[in-house]
N, C-alpha and C positions, 0 to 999 in steps of 0.2 A: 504494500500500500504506500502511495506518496505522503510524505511528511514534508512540512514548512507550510509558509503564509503563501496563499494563490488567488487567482481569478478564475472565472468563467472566461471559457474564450468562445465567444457567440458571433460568429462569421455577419456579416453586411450585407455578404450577396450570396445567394446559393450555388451551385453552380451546374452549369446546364449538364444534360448528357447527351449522347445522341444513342438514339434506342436500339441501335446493333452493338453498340460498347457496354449494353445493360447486361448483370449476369441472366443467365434461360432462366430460373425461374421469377427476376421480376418480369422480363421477358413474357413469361407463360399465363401473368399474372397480370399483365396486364390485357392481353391477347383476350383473356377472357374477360377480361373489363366491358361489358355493354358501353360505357360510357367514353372508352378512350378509342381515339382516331390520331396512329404516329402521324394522320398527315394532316391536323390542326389543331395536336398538342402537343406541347416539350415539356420534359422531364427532368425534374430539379434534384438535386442533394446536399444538403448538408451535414457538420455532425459538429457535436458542441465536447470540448474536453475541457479540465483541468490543466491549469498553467501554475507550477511551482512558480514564486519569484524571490523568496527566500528563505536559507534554512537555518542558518546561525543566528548568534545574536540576539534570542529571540526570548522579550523580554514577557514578563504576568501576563499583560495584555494582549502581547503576541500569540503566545500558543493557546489562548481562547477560538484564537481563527485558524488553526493548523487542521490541514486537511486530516490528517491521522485522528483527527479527533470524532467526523463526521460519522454517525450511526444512520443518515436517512438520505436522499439529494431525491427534492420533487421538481418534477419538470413538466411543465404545460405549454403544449406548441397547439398556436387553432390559425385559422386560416382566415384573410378576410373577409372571403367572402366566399361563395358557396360553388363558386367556378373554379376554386382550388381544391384538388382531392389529392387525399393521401393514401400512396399506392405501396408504400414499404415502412415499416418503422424498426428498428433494431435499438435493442433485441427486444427479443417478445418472452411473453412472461416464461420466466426460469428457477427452478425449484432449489433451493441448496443441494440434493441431491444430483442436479445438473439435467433433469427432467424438463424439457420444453411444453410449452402449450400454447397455439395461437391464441393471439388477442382478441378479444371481441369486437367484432365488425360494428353491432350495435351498443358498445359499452356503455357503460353508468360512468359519469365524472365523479369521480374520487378527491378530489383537489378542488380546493377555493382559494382565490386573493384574499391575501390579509393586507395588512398597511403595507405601504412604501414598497409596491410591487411583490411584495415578496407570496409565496405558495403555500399552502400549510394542507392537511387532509381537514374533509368535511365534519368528517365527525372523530374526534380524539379517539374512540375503542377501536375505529378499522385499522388501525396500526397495531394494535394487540393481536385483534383476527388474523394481519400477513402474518407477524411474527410465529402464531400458533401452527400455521398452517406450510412456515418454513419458506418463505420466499425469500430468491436472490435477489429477481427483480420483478414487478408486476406491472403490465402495460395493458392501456385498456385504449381503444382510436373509436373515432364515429367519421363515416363518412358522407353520410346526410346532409340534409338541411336542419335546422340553419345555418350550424355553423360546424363544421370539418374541425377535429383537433384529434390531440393523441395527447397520453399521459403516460409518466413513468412513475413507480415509486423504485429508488434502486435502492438496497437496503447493506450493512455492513458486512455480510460475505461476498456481494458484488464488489463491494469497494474493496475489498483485500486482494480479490482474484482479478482482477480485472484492473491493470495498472491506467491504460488510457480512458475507462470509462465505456467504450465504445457507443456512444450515443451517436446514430444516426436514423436520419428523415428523408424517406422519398415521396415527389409529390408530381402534380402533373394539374398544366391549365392551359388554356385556349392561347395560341399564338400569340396571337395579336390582342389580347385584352387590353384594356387600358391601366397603362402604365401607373397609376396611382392606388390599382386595387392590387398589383401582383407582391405582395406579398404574407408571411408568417409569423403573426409576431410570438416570441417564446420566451416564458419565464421561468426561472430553474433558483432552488431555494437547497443550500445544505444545511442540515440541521445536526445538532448535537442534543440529544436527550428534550426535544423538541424546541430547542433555542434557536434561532438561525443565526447561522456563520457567516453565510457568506451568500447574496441575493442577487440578483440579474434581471432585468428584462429586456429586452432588444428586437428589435422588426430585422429581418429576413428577407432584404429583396429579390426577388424573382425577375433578371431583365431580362429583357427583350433577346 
């Protein structure tokens, strides 16, 4: 697990793909998409990691924000508007025993805004339920109307196994949309015994 004080590093712009460079199964995955046509939508990526920026030195105050410290990191990514869909999210819920399970297509939002951007879960005991029930990581996306988003909760045996985090979003919207709706905006909260550490939120643009 990384130790010292860090950031969120939350990218500006996603970055396009072109959809013979997608691996076969977003590929396949998309294919079956009703809704996607590679020949008047492009296909976006991002991924959001942890940036060490220091490790010595590191005074009372300092190691209240040391990543080593985090027990939860909650992440909520939604889309402007509803001509953005999300067609991959990594990783999808993972059990400590290293057991996968797809995400719900129609999930329940598990995360609410609390102050000053930051994320927190809806109700205080659904953090006892992951814990009981042994999750690495649990992810839940909607790709509906109104509004398209995906959630993570990553929990303290992801954060020890998993050094860069591996958080990544694929998405997919109309060519030519207008410029001022194309993009993502995504809030990511680490917490420590339900304190947050260390908060983020940042828009995702999607260009042209």
């Amino acid at each position: 697990m990384y130790t010292g004080i860090f950031k969120w590093n939350i990218p500006s712009v996603g970055a396009k793909k072109e959809f013979g460079e997608l691996d076969k199964n977003i590929r396949k995955a998309l294919e079956q998409d009703e809704k996607f046509d590679s020949t008047i939508h492009s296909v976006y990526e991002f991924k959001v990691i942890p940036v060490i920026i220091r490790t010595d030195f590191l005074s009372w105050k300092d190691k209240k924000k040391d990543y080593a410290r985090l027990d939860k990191v909650l992440v909520h990514a939604e889309a402007a508007n509803n001509q953005i869909s999300f067609c991959g999210i990594f990783p999808v819920t993972t059990k400590v025993s290293g057991q996968k399970d797809l995400p719900s297509m129609e999930g329940d939002l598990v995360l609410k805004f609390g102050g000053y951007g930051r994320v927190k879960l809806k109700v205080g005991k659904l953090g006892r339920f992951f814990a009981r029930k042994g999750f690495s990581v649990f992810s839940t996306w909607q790709c509906s109307n109104p509004s398209p988003f995906a959630q993570w909760i990553f929990f303290r045996h992801w954060l020890e196994t998993v050094p860069d985090f591996g958080l990544k979003v694929m998405c997919y919207l109309p060519k030519h949309m207008e410029e001022a709706q194309r993009y993502v905006k995504l809030s990511i909260t680490g917490q420590d015994k339900g304190r947050a550490v260390e908060a983020l939120s940042s828009r995702i643009f999607l260009p042209l």
